[in-house]
C-alpha positions in Angstrom: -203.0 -18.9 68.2 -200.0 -16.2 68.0 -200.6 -13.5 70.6 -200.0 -10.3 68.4 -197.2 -9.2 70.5 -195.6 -12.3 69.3 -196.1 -11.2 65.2 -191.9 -10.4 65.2 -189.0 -12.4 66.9 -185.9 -10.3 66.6 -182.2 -10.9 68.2 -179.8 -8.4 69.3 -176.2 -9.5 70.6 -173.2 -7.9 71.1 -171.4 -6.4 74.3 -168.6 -6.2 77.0 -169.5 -2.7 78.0 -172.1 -0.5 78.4 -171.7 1.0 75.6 -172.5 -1.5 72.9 -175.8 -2.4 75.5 -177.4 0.8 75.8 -177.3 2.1 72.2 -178.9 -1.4 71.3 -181.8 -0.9 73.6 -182.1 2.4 72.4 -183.2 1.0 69.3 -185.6 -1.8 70.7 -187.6 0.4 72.6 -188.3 2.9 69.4 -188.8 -0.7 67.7 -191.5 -1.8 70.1 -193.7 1.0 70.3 -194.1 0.5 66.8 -194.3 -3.0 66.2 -195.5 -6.1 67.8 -192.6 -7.9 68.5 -190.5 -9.7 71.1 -187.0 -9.3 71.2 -184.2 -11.0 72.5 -180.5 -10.7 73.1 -177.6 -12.8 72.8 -174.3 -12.0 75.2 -171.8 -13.1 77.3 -170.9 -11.3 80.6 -172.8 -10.7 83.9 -172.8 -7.0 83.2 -174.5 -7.4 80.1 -177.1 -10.0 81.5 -178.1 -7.3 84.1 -178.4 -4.6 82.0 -180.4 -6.6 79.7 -182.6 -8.1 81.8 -183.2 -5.0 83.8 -184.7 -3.8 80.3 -187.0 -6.3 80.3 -185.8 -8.8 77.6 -184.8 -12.5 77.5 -180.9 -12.8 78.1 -179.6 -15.9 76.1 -175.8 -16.7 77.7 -172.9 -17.8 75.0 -169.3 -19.1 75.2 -167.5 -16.2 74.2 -163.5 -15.8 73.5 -162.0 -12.6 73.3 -160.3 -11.4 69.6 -157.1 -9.9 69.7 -155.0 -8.5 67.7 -151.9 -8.9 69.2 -150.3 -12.7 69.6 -151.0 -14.2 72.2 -151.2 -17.9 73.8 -154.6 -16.7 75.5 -155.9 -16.9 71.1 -155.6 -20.3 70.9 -158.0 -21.3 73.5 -160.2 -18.6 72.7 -160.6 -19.5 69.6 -162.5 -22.8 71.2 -165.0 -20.8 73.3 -165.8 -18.6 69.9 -166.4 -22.3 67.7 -168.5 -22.8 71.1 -170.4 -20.1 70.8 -171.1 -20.3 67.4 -172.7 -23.8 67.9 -174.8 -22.8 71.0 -176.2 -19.2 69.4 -177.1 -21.7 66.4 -179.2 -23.4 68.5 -180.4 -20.7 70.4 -181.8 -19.0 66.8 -182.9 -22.1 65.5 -185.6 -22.5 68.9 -186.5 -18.8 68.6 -186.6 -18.2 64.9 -186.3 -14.5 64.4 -186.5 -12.6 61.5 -183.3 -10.2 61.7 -180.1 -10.5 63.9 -178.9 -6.8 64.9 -175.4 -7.0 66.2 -174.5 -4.3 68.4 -170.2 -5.0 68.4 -168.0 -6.4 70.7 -166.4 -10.0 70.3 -169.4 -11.7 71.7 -171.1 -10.5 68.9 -169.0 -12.6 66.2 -170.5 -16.3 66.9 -174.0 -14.9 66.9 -173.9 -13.1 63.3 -171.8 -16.1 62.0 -174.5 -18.4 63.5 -177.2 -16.2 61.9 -175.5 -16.0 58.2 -175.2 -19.8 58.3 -179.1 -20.2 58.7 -180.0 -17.5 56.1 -181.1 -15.1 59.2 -180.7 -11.6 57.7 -177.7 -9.5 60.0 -177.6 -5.6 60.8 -174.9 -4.2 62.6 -174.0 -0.7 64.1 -170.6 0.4 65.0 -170.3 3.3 67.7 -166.5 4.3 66.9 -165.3 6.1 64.3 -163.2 3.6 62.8 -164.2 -0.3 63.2 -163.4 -2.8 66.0 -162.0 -6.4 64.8 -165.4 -7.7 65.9 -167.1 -5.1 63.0 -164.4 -6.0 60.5 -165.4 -9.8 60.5 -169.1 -9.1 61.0 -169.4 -6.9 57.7 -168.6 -10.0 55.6 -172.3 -11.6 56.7 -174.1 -7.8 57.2 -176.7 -6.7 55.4 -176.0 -2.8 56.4 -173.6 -1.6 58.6 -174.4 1.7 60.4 -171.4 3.9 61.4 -171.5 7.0 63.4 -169.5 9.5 60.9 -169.2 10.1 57.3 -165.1 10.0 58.4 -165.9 6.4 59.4 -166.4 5.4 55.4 -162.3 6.1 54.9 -161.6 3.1 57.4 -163.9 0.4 55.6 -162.6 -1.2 52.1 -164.4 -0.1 48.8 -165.9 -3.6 48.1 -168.5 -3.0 51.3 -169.0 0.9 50.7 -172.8 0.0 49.5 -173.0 -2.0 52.8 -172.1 1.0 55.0 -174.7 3.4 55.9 -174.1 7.0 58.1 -176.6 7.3 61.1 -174.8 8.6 63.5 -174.9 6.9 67.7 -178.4 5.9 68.9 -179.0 7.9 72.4 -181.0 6.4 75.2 -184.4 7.5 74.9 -184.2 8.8 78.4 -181.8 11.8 77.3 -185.0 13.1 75.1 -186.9 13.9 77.9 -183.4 14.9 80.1 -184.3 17.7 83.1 -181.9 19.8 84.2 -183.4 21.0 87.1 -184.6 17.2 88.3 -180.7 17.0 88.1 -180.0 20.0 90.8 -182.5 19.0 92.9 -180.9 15.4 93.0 -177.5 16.9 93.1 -178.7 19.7 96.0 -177.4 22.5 93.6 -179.3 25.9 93.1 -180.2 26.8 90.0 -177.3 29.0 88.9 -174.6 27.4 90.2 -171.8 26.9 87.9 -171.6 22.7 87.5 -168.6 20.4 86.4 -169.6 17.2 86.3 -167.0 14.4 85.6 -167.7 10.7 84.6 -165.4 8.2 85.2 -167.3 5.7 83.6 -169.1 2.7 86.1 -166.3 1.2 87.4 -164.1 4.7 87.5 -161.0 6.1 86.1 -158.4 5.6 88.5 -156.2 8.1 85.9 -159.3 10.8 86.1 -159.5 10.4 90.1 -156.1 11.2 90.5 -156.2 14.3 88.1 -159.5 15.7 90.0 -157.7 14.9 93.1 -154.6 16.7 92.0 -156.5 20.1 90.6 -159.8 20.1 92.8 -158.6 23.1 94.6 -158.7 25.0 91.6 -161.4 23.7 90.1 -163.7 24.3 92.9 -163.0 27.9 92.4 -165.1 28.2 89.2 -167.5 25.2 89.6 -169.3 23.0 92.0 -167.6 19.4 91.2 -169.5 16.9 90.5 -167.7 13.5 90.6 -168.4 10.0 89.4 -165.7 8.0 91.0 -166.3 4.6 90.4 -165.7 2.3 93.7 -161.7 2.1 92.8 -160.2 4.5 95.1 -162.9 5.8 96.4 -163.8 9.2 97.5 -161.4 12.1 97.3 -161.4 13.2 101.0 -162.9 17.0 100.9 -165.1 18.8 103.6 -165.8 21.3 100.8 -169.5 22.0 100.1 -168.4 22.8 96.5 -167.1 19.1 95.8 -170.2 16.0 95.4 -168.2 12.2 95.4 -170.9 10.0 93.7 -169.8 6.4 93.4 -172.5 5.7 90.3 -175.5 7.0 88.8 -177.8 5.3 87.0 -181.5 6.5 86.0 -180.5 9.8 87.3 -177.4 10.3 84.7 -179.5 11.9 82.0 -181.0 14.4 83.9 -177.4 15.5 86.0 -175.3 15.4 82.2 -178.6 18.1 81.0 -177.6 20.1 84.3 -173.9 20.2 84.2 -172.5 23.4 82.6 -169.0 21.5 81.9 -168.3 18.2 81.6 -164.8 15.7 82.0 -165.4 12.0 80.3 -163.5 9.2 79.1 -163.9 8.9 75.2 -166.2 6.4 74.7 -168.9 6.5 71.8 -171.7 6.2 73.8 -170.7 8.5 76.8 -169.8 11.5 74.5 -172.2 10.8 72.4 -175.5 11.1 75.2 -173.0 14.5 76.0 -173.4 15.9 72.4 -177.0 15.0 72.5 -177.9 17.1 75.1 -175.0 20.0 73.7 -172.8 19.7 76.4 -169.1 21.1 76.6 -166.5 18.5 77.2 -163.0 17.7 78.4 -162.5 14.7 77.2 -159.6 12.1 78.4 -159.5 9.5 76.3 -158.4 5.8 77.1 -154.6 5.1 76.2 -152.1 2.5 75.8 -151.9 -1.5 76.3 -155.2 -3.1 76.1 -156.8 -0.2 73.7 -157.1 -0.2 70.2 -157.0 3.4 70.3 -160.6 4.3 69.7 -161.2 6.6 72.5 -158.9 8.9 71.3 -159.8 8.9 67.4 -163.3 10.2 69.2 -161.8 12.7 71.2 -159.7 14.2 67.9 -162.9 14.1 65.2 -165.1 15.7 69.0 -162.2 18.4 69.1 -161.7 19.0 65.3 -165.5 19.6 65.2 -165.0 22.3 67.7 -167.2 20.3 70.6 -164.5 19.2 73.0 -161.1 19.3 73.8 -158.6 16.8 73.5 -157.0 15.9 76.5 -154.7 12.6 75.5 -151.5 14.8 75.7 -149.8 16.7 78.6 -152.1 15.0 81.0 -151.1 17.1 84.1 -153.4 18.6 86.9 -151.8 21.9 86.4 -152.8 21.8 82.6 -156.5 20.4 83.2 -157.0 23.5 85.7 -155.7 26.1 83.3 -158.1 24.4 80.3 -161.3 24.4 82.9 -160.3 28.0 84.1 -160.7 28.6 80.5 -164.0 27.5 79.8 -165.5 29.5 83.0 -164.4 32.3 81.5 -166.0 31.7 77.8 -163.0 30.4 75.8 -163.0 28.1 74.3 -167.2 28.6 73.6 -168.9 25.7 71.8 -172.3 26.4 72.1 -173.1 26.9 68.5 -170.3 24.0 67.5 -173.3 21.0 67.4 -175.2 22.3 65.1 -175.3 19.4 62.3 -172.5 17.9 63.2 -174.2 14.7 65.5 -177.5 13.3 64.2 -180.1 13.3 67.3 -182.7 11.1 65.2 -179.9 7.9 64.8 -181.9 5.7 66.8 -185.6 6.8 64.8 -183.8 6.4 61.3 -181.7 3.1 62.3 -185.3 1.2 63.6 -187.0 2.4 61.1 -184.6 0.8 58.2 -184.9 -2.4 60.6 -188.8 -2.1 60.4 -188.8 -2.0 56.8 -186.6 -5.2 56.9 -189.0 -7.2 59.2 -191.8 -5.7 57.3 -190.4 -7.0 54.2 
């Protein structure tokens, strides 16, 4: 007999980053507590497996090429390991038989939603950036929705899928719902009071972030306590100074020390200045530039900044410049506090699974 927590089967794939991970299992925990179901996930990198599996789900491993955009010899094999993938995620559905494919993004998503489309599997995607990856623009030919984050994001997609396309906003860890500023002091060792800058450099750092904090930390330190994600490249800025905190990672900590900070330097990922705006947190925000980008970063930064929740920082990106703008925001200017009202939607995650529910339902 079918146990009841084995009523739903449903796949997830996509990856490369934590990023396109985290929002996804976002959306299977809501999913879960209202459902019976299992879920698995579909991917392609060691990363991904351990985040996955970490969560407690089923980690199916695929051949996975990466899509460029750009020519480039490196296509031509790739395209190999993406017919490969298709083929094994085919038989990987066909064993488990679920009832909906969600894709989170990412080029290992692509064999996965092809494999699904070609067994009638109904596909649901999400895309965290404003405007979509080459990954997303394939998908959407086989998607039965696509969720974007903004209503900017419909100007990017072709009129021929606009009743595909649905606005939901970023699904937020649930972990940053229950976010504690003061559990993040008292991890941190910071009173109460005490002005906090925290900067995130992502898991693996920002070697370009390092050396601006490096560069400035003199000044910084005279408004804030620094609080510094460094990644393992480079290191630790050498300081003595009680006012500057090296962290190489954090990890179930991160929600509560982001609801603590008063200010806060980030790349421009979706998903980092996303959990940011959830909790209504000033940012600085640096986005990723140049080869081996497609631009996103900063299209997040610019539609953060033109909403009046961040600033820019993808020009001028001196240490003398990041001083005078944190300098700034210790005194009160630029103030956002009041800028997040209605601008991100904190129930993405609730109104994404519950559209998914409805599907499964039938």
């Amino acid at each position: 007999m079918e146990s009841q927590k084995e009523k739903y089967c449903i796949a997830f794939s996509g990856g490369g980053t934590g990023g396109h991970i985290y929002p996804g299992l976002a959306i299977i925990s809501f999913i879960q507590k209202q459902i019976p179901c299992r879920v698995f996930w579909i991917g392609s990198s060691n990363i991904d497996r351990k985040i996955v599996e970490e969560a407690g789900l089923d980690f199916y491993n695929i051949p996975s090429g990466k899509l460029r955009r750009n020519f480039s010899f490196k296509n031509f094999i790739d395209i190999f390991k993406v017919i490969a993938g298709f083929f094994v995620s085919r038989k990987i559905l066909k064993k488990e038989r679920p009832v909906l494919l969600f894709s989170k993004g990412g080029f290992v998503s692509v064999p996965p939603v092809l494999a699904a489309a070609s067994l009638k599997i109904p596909v649901f995607s999400h895309e965290s950036d404003l405007s979509p990856g080459l990954a997303t623009k394939i998908n959407l030919r086989f998607t039965k929705r696509l969720f974007v984050p903004y209503r900017e994001s419909l100007d990017f997609y072709s009129r021929r899928f606009r009743d595909k396309l649905d606005v939901s906003g970023n699904p937020v860890r649930l972990e940053f719902q229950n976010a504690d500023s003061l559990k993040g002091r008292e991890f941190l060792g910071i009173k109460k009071n005490e002005p906090l800058l925290l900067i995130l450099g992502g898991s693996s750092g920002s070697l370009e972030i390092n050396r601006l904090i490096k560069e400035s930390l003199l000044d910084l330190t005279q408004y804030y306590t620094v609080v510094h994600q460094t990644g393992p490249n480079e290191g630790i800025i050498p300081d003595t100074s009680a006012k500057y905190k090296p962290y190489i990672y954090f990890k179930d900590e991160l929600p509560h020390i982001i609801a603590a900070a008063d200010l806060i330097i980030c790349r421009g990922g979706a998903g980092t200045i996303w959990e940011c705006a959830f909790l209504e947190k000033p940012m600085i925000i640096i986005p990723l530039m140049g080869k081996g980008t497609r631009g996103d970063q900063v299209e997040n930064a610019r539609i953060f900044e033109k909403a009046g929740q961040a600033i820019n920082f993808s020009d001028n990106k001196n240490a003398e410049r990041l001083a005078f703008v944190v300098a700034g925001f210790a005194s009160g200017e630029p103030s956002i506090k009041d800028a997040y009202k209605g601008f991100i939607k904190k129930d993405a995650c609730e109104y994404i699974a519950n559209i998914v529910m409805e599907n499964i339902r039938g």
